[in-house]
Backbone as CSV, one residue per row, in Angstrom:
resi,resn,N_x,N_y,N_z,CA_x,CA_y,CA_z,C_x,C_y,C_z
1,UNK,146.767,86.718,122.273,147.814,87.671,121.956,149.087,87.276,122.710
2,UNK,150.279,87.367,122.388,151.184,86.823,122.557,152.192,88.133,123.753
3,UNK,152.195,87.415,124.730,153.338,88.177,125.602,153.735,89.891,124.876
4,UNK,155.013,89.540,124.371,155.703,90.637,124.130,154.457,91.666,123.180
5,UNK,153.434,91.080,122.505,152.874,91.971,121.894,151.773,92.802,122.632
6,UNK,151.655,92.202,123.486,150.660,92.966,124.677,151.700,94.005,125.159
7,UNK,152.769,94.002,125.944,153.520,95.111,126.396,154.254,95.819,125.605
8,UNK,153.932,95.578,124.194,154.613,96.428,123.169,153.013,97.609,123.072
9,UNK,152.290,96.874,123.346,150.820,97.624,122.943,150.500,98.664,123.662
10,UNK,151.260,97.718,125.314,150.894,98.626,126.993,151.838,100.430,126.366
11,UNK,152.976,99.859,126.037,154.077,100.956,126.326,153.498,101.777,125.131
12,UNK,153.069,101.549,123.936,152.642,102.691,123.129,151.473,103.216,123.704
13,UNK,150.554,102.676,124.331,149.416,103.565,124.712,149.982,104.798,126.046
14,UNK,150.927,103.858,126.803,151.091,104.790,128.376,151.818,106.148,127.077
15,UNK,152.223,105.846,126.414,153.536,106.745,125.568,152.553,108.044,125.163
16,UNK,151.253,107.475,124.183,150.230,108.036,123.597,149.103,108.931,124.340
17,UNK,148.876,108.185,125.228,148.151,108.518,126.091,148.641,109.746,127.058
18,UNK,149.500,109.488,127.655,150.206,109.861,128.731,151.567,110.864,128.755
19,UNK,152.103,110.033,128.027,153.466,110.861,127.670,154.238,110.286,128.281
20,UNK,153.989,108.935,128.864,155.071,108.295,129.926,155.490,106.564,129.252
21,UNK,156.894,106.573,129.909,157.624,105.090,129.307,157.116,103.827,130.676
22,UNK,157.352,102.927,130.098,156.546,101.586,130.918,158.129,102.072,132.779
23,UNK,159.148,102.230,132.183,159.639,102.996,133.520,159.125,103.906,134.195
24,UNK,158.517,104.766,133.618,158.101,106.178,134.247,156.804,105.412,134.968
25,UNK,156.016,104.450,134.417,155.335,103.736,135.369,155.912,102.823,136.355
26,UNK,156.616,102.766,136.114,157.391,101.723,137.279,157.990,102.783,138.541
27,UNK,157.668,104.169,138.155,158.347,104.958,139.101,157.196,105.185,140.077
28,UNK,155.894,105.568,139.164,155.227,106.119,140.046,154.408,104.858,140.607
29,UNK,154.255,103.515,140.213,154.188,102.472,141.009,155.023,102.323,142.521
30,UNK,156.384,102.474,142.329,157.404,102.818,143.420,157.024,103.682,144.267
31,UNK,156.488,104.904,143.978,156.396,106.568,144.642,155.119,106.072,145.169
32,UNK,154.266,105.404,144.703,152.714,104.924,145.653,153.112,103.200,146.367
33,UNK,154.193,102.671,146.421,154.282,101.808,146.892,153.823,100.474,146.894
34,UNK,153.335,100.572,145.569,152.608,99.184,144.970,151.346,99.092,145.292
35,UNK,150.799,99.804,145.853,149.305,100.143,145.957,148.483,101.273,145.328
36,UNK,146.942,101.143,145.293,145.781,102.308,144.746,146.067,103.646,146.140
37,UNK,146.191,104.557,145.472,146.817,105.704,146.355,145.462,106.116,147.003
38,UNK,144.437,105.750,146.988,143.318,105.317,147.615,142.843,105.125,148.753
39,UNK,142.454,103.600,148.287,142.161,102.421,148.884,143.168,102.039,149.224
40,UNK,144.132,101.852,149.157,145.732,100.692,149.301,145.702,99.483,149.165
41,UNK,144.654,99.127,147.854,144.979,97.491,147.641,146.054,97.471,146.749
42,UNK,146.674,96.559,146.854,148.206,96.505,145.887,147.888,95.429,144.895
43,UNK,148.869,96.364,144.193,148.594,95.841,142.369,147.946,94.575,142.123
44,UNK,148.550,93.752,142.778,148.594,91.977,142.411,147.167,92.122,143.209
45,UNK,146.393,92.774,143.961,144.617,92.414,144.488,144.192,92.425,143.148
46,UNK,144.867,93.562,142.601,143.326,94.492,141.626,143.625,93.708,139.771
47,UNK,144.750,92.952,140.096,145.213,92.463,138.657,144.957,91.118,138.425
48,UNK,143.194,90.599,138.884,143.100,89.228,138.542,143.290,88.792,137.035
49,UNK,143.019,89.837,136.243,142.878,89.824,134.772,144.144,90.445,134.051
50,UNK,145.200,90.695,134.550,146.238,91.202,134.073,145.933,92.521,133.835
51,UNK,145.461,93.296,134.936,145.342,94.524,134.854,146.739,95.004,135.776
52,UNK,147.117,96.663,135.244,147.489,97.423,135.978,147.038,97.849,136.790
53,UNK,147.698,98.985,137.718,146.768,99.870,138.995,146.225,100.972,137.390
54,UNK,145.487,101.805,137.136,145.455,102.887,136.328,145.955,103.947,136.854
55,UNK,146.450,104.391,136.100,146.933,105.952,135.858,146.070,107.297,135.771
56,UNK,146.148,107.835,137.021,145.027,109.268,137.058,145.794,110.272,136.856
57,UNK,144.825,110.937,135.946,145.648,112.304,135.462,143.953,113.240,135.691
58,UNK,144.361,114.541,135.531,143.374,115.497,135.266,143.180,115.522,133.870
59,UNK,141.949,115.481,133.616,141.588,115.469,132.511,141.280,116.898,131.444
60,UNK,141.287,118.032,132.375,141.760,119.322,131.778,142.990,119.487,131.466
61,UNK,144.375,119.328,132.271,145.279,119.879,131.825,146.218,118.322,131.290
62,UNK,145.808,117.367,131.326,146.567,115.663,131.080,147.624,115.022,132.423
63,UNK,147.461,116.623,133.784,148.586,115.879,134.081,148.391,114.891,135.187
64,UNK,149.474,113.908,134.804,149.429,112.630,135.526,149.610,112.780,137.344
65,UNK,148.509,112.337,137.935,148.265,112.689,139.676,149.187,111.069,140.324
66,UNK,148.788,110.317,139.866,149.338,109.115,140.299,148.438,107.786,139.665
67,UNK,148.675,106.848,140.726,148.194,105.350,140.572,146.720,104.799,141.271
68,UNK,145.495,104.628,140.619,144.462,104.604,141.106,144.233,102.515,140.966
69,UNK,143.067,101.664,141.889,142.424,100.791,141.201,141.787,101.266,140.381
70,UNK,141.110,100.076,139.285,140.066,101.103,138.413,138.654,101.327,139.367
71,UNK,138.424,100.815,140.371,137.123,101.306,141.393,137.355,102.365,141.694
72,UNK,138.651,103.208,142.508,138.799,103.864,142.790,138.809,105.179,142.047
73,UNK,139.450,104.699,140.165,139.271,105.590,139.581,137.975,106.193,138.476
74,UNK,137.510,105.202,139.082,136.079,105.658,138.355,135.377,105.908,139.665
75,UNK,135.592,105.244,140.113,134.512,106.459,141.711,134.929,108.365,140.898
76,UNK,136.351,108.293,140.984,136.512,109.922,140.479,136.086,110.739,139.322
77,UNK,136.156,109.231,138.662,135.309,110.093,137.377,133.837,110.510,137.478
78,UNK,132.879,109.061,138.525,132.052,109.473,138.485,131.555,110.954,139.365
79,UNK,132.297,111.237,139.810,131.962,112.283,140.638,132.841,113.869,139.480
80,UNK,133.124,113.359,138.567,133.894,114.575,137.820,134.818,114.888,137.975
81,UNK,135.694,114.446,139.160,137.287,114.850,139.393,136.671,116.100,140.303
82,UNK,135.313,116.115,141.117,135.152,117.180,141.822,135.365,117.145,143.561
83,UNK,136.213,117.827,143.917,136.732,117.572,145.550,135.560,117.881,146.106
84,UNK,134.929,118.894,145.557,133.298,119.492,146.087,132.501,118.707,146.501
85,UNK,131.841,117.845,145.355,130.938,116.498,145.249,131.546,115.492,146.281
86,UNK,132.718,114.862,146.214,133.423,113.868,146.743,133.140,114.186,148.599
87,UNK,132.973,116.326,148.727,133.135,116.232,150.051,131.898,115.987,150.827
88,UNK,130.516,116.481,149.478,129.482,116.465,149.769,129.160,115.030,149.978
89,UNK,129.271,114.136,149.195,129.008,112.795,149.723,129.564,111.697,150.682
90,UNK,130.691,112.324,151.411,131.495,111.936,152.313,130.384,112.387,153.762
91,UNK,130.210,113.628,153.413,128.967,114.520,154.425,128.231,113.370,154.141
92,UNK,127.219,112.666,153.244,126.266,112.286,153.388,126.186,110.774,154.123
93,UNK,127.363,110.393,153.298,127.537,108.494,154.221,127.723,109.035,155.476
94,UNK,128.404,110.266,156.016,128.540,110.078,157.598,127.268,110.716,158.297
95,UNK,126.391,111.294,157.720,125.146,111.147,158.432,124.353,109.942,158.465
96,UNK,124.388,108.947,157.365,124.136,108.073,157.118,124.469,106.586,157.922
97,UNK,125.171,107.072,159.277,126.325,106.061,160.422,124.743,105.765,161.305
């Protein structure tokens, strides 16, 4: 696939998806500092494959939280987007020391 047709593809999905322009990602790239708001590996770790950081939103109401790796953002999914779960298993690795 050819350059420009890949980021013609990127900007309709962030558009579709999201509701946001390939700027409005470039903002909140800026606002997290080029890193997974996370972990803090920065973009260029997590983009051996020409990936972005992903974009986390809540998945009840769409709205956009910030800039995740995709490890980071599927750690959240797998846990449901639940602070509960996330705190319970935070409890468990640290008994686990």
């Amino acid at each position: 696939m050819k350059p420009y047709r890949k980021i013609h593809d990127r900007n309709k999905h962030l558009k579709r998806r999201y509701g946001l322009t390939s700027n409005d990602y470039e903002l909140l790239l800026l606002k997290a500092k080029g890193v997974c708001e996370i972990c803090g590996r920065a973009e260029i770790e997590v983009s051996q494959r020409n990936q972005r950081l992903n974009i986390d939103h809540n998945h009840q109401s769409g709205h956009v939280r910030g800039l995740l790796c995709s490890v980071c953002n599927r750690a959240l999914g797998f846990m449901d987007d639940s602070a509960d779960r996330l705190r319970k298993a935070i409890a468990y690795l640290e008994r686990g020391k």
